[in-house]
N, C-alpha and C positions, 0 to 999 in steps of 0.2 A: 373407510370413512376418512375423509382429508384432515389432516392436521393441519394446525397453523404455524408458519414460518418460526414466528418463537418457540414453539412448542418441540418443535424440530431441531432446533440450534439448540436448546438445552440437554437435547435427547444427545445428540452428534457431540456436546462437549462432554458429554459424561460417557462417552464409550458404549451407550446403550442401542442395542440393533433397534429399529424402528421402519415405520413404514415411511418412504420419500425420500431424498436427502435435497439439500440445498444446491441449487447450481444457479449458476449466472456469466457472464460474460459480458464485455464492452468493447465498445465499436470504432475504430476510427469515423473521420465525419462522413467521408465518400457512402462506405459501406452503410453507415448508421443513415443516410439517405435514402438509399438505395431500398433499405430494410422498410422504413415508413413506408416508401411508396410502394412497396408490393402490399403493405398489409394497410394501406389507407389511413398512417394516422398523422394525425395535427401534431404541432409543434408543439402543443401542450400538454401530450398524452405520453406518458411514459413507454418507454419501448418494450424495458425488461418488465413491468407491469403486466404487459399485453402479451409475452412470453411465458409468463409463467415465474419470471424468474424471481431467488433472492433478492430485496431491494429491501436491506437494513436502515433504519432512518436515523442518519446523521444529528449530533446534535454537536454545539461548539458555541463560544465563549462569544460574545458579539460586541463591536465596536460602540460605544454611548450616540446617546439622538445626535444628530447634526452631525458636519463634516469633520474628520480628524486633519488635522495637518500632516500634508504626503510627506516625507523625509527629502531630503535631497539629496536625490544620486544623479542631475546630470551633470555636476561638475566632475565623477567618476569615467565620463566619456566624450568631454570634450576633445575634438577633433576624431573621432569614431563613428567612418561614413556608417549613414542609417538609412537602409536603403526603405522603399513604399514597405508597411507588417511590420519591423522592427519597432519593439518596445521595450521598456524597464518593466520587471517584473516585481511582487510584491517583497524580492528578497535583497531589489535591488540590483539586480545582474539583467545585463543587455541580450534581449533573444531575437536574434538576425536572421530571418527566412534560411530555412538551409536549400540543399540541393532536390531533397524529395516534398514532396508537398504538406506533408503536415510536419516536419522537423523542422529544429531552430539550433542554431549555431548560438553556444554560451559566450557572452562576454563580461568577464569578471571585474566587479567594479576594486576588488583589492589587488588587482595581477600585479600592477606592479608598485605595491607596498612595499618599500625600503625602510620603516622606519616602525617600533612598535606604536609609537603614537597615535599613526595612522589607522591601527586596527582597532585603538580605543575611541577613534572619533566616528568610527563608523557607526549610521545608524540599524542596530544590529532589529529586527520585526519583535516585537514584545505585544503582550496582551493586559500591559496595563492602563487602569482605568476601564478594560470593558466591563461589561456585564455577564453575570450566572443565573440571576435568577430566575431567568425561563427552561434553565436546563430540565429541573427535576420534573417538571410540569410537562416539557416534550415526552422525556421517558414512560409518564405515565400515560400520558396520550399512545406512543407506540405499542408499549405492552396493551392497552385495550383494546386496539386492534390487531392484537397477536404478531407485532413487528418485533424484532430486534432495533435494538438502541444503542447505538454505536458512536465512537468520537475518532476522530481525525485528529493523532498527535501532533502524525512528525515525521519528518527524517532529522539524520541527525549530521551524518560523513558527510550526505551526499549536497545537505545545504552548504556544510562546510569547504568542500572542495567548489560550491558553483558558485561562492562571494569571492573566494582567494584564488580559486583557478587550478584546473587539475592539474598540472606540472608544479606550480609552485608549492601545495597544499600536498603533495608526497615530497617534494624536498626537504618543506618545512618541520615531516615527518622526522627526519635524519638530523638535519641542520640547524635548526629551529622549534624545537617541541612544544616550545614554551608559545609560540604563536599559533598552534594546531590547539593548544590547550586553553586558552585565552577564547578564540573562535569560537570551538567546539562547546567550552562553559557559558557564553551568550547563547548559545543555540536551544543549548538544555534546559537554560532558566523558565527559556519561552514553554519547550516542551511538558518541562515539570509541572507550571502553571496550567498547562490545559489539560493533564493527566489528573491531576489532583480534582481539578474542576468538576469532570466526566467523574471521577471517580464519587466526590460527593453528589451528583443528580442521581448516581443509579445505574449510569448505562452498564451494558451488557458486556461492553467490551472496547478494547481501544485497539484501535489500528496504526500500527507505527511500520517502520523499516529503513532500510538503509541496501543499495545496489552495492556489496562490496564485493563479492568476487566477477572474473569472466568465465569463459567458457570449460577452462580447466581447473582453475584456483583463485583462493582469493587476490584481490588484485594486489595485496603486499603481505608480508611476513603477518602470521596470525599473532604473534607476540604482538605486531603493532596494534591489533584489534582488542585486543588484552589490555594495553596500556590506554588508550584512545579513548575508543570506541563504547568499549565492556560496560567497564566502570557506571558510565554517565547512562548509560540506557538502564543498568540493575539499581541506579539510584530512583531513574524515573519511576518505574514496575515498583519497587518497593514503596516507595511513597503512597501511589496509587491504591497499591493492596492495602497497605494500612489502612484505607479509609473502605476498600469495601475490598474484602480479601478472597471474594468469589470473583471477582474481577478476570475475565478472557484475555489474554495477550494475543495479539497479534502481530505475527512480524515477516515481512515480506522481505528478500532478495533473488535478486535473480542469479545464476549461475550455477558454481560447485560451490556450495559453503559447507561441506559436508565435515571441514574440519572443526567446526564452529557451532555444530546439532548441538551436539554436549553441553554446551555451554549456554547456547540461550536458552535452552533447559533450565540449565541451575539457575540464569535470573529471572527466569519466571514465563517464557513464550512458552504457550499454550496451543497457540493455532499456526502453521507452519506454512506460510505460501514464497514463491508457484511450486516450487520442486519440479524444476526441468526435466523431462528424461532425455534432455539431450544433452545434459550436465552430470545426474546424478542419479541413480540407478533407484526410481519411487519406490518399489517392491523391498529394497535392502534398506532406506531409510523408514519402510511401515513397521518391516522385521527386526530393524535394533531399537526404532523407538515408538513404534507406531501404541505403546499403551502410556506413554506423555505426550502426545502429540496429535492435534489432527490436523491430518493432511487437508490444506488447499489448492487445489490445481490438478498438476501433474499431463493434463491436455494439451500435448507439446503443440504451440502455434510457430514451431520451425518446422516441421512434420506435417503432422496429423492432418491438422483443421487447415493449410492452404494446399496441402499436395496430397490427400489421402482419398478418398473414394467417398461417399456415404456409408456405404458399409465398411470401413474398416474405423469410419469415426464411432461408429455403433457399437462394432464388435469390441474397439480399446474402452468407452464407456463403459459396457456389460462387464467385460474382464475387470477394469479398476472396480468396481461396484463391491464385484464377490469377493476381491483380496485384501483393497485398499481401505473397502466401506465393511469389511466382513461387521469389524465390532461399531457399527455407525459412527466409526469415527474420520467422516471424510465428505469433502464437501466439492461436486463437480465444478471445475471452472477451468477454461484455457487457461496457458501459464501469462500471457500478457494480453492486451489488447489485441482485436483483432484487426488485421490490416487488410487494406483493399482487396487481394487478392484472393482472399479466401472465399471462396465458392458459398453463395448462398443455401444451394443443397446440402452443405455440410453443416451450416449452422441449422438448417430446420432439423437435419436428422441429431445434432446435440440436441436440441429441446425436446425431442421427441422421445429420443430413447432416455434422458432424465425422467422425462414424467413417466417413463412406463411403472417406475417402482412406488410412486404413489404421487398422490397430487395434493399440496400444499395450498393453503388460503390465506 
């Protein structure tokens, strides 16, 4: 008998085997075209819908009636060719078409801040003056259709390094703390605010993260993630849980953060995504943590899903299911977006061999 999507997410966060698990995946725009027109849907019609897939429903803090006053960032780029696509984004940083068709090259509207004043006059994104009070009302709307209710925190590093600029924002690491620290506490305020927010509607769970390591390690001394990073994100979670202490964490990075599992443990990440395997060995982070944790991901999209067969995308789902999902604690998804080149056949045989283990409403 089909379960429904929330019924299932609660199942999967409490470690309980159940019938189905959650999966889903997202599209770059080529591919996410391409996808419509073989299965004939309108602009209107959700993709992952018509897939099968998890589609949690966002809820989030909203700006009051009428227009807000934009901030001013383009005295941040004056004399900074812009070429046709280039825009200021809502964080205030210039995104310049890059070399591949849907990248953009950062340009940082603090890069070249000399002076701390500088970073006090910035106008750093805040959510004061919006509104909450449709949150709790969405949630209960979701949960009556058996949705999960979910909120959009934040990043936290990764905003911080793309206003100041990723060279100077690891300098300022070393040389300057005191302006990583300054930054990084405008960041947080915003994020606190919408944690706490989510947290009095009710949602199900908050989605946060931050990109800090690469392909081998993290991108700086873990001490620095310690002093930084740590702190501000266990303050957010704490807050949160105080208002509803069944609250899900969610925290996404890409790479090997394998030094770092431990620890967002201790402030409170609950749900663990992508876990590369081309990073980090999924199987030996299910087996040291896999009974505080549930896995999100782990469907390498450097592998698997653009160079892998149909059948060997099946056969790694099947395998992750029995090890990764033994105790339902795991939720199918590529580890990032999917990119042009992945083979259509590959994505039908993920939805396919997902729903074999049961089918969700």
């Amino acid at each position: 008998m089909p379960i429904t999507q929330l019924e299932c997410f609660r199942a999967t966060v409490a470690h309980q085997p159940h019938d189905g698990f959650l999966f889903y995946a997202d599209f770059t725009p080529d591919l996410e075209r391409r996808l419509r027109e073989r299965y004939g849907l309108g602009s209107d019609d959700s993709l992952q819908r018509h897939l099968g897939m998890y589609t949690p429903h966002n809820v989030a803090p909203l700006p009051p009636a009428g227009p807000l006053p934009r901030p001013e960032f383009e005295r941040y780029f004056e004399g900074v060719e812009r070429p046709p696509g280039a825009f200021i984004n809502e964080l205030g940083v210039l995104e310049v078409p890059g070399s591949l068709y849907h990248f953009t090259r950062y340009v940082s509207p603090l890069r070249n801040a000399q002076r701390f004043d500088e970073l006090k006059g910035f106008p750093f994104r805040s959510v004061e003056g919006y509104t909450t009070t449709h949150m709790a009302g969405e949630v209960e709307d979701a949960h009556r259709h058996g949705r999960v209710a979910c909120c959009w925190v934040g990043h936290m590093y990764e905003d911080a390094w793309q206003i100041r600029g990723y060279e100077p924002f690891l300098m300022d690491m070393r040389l300057r703390p005191e302006w990583c620290e300054y930054i990084l506490d405008r960041i947080s305020e915003r994020n606190l605010a919408v944690a706490t927010a989510a947290a009095r509607a009710g949602v199900d769970l908050i989605t946060t993260g931050d990109d800090v390591a690469n392909q081998q390690r993290l991108m700086f001394a873990p001490a620095d993630w310690r002093r930084f990073m740590k702190p501000r994100w266990a303050a957010v979670y704490a807050a949160a849980r105080a208002i509803k202490p069944d609250l899900e964490i969610w925290y996404h990075s890409d790479g090997n953060i394998e030094a770092i599992i431990p620890e967002l443990i201790e402030i409170g990440v609950t749900i663990l995504n992508p876990v590369q395997p081309e990073c980090l060995d999924p199987f030996e982070v299910k087996r040291r943590y896999g009974d505080r944790l549930v896995i999100d991901g782990a469907l390498g999209t450097q592998t698997t899903m653009p160079f892998g067969t149909p059948g060997q995308v099946r056969e790694t789902i099947r395998r992750y299911a029995r090890t990764l999902g033994a105790d339902g604690a795991y939720i199918i998804s590529p580890t990032h977006v999917l990119e042009p080149e992945v083979p259509i056949e590959n994505i039908e045989a993920f939805v396919e061999t997902a729903r074999e283990f049961g089918e969700l409403v």
